[in-house]
C-alpha positions, 0 to 999 in steps of 0.5 A: 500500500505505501508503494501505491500511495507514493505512486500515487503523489509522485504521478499527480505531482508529475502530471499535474505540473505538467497539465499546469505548464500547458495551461490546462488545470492541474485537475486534468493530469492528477485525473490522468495519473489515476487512470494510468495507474488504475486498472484500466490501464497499468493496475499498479495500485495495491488491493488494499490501497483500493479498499480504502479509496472511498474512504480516503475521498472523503477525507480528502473531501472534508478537509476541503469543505471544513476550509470553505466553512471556515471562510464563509461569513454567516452574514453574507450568507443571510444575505444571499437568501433566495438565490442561494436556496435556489441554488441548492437545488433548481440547477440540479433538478433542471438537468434531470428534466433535461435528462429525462427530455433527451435520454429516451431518444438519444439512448433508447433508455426508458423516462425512469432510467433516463431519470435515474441517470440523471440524478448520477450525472446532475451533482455538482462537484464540490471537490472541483468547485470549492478550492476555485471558489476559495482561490477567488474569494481569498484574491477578491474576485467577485467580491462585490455580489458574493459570487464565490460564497454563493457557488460553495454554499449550493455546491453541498447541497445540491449533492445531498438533494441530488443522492436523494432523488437518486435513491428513489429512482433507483428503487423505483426502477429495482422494485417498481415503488417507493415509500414518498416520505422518504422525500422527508430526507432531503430537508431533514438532511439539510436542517439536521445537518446545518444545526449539527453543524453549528452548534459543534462549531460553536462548542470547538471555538469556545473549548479552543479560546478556553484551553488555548490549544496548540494549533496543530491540536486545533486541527486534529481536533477539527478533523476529528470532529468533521469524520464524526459529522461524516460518519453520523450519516450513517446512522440515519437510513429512513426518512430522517436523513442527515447531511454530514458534508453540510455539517461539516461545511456549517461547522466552520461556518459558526467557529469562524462566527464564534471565535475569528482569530482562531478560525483563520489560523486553522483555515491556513492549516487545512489549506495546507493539508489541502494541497496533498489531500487534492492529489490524492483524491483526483487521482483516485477518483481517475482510478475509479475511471474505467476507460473501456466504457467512455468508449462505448458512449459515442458521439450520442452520449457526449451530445446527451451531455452537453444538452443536459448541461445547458439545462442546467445552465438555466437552472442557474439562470433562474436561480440568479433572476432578480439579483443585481449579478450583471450578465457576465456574473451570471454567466461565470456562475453558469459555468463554475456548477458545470464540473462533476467528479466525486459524487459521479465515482461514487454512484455511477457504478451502483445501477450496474452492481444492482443489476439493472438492465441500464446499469452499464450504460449508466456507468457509461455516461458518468465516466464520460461526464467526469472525464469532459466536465472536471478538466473543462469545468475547472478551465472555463473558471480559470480562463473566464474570472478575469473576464467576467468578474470584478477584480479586488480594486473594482470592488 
């Protein structure tokens, strides 16, 4: 395992510099250094290092959301207020109509699979989203209107309100029926979680300021408490849900409320450990990319794709009507919640393992959707933001 971890950073690094130098995101090579190493290709990754994969994901997806906390005003985000909510779910559900509007002629697929197929492609990523918008709003672009807050507050959400829908679909199409309250997880999972959330914030900052803990103890502290938020997801499996990326996310939200000084400094460390946490995620979500099936999508399924995002592309429209965003805002928002690539690896495969007669085409598309929309996301956010967002001294 620990020659497949080192292959692990010494391929991203490689791969992502080098993706870097030709002007493409460093996302794209850590991608493509997953897919080598992966068993698509060379299988170079131990048995035991891809038992533990999702769970490696997620840690690394934590400690990215616990610095978007930690950098989230709680004020600006009162002040969002609808555009915000809006976020959180209409973009997402935009595409699935989208989804389920085009996949029965461009695939042959049923209005039920093509809706199932369109809560796997519909999440945002947040692991490809956030560290862009935390870039942003730490250098002051688009400061003026909260652009950044605004794309890191929906991005969490819009993957709890989506993995919903996905389980419902998924029985529907296993069972052919499903319980409706169990549509009772999607504001339950939000509530508990943003509540959770921001009362253990509050009890951390305050514990910190009275034991003036050691900063590298802060942080263990923080991570400890962000896997505990993560695994109590677990434990909720009927129709309470519980989000533990949005209690994680609230979390720093309230330490930052509560106690400043501290907030920042832990933030700084977490940027830190980012920095190592983000090669190993993208290169093992590019491990969980099986090639073989991006080529079996056709020209068909990449159209499906690009027809869906610009569904989706309305959504955020519509979330933004009536807000002072000028066009060009609106449209680098459009663009910023196109990348997909943690929830996609997550669930693409799970239609196939249930057996449905859909499952390999499902898989299909997903892996198409990360392999186009994570590099060309993340490029359309790095090229656009000069163009399209006010700098720190318009602001």
């Amino acid at each position: 395992m620990l020659y497949s971890l080192a292959l692990v950073f010494l391929l991203g690094m490689l791969l992502g510099k080098a993706s870097q130098k030709l002007g493409l995101p460093p996302l794209f090579g850590m991608l493509l250094a997953g897919i080598l190493l992966g068993p698509s290709v060379f299988d170079l990754l131990s048995p035991s290092l891809s038992a533990v994969s999702a769970d490696l994901r997620k840690v690394a997806l934590l400690i990215i959301l616990a610095r978007a906390g930690l950098n989230l005003d709680a004020g600006e985000l009162r002040q969002m207020g609808r555009p915000a909510f809006l976020m959180c779910f209409l973009p997402a559900t935009c595409e699935i109509c989208g989804m389920i509007l085009l996949a029965p002629s461009l695939l042959g697929l049923s209005l039920l699979e093509s809706a199932l197929l369109g809560a796997v492609i519909a999440a945002v990523s947040p692991a490809v989203v956030v560290p862009k918008m935390l870039s942003l709003l730490e250098k002051g672009w688009g400061k003026n209107h909260h652009i950044p807050q605004l794309v890191m507050a929906g991005a969490s959400a819009d993957d709890v309100y989506v993995i919903v829908l996905f389980s419902v679909f998924s029985d529907l199409c296993a069972t052919g029926h499903f319980s409706p309250l169990f549509l009772l997880r999607i504001p339950t999972s939000i509530v508990f979680g943003c509540l959770a959330g921001l009362l253990l914030g509050q009890i951390l900052a305050h514990f910190c300021q009275k034991w003036n803990l050691l900063p590298v103890r802060r942080l263990l502290l923080a991570l400890s408490c962000a896997f505990l938020l993560s695994s109590a997801e677990d434990l909720f499996t009927g129709f309470i849900g519980f989000s533990g990326l949005l209690a994680v996310m609230a979390m720093g939200v309230s330490w930052r409320h509560a106690s400043p000084k501290t907030s920042l400094s832990l933030s700084g460390q977490l940027s830190l450990l980012w920095s190592g946490a983000e090669i190993l995620l993208f290169v093992l979500v590019g491990a969980q990319v099986d090639v073989s099936y991006a080529f079996k999508a056709g020209p068909m399924a990449v159209l499906l794709l690009l027809g869906v995002l610009c569904f989706r592309m309305m959504g955020v429209g519509l979330s933004l009507l009536k807000t002072p965003l000028n066009k060009k805002e609106r449209l680098f928002c459009a663009l910023a919640y196109t990348p997909k690539a943690t929830v996609q690896a997550a669930i693409g495969s799970v239609p196939l393992a249930m057996g449905l007669p859909c499952g390999e085409l499902v898989l299909t598309v997903a892996v198409l959707a990360i392999l186009i929309t994570a590099p060309l996301g993340a490029f359309a956010i790095d090229r656009t933001f000069p163009r399209l967002l006010q700098g720190p001294k318009e602001n």
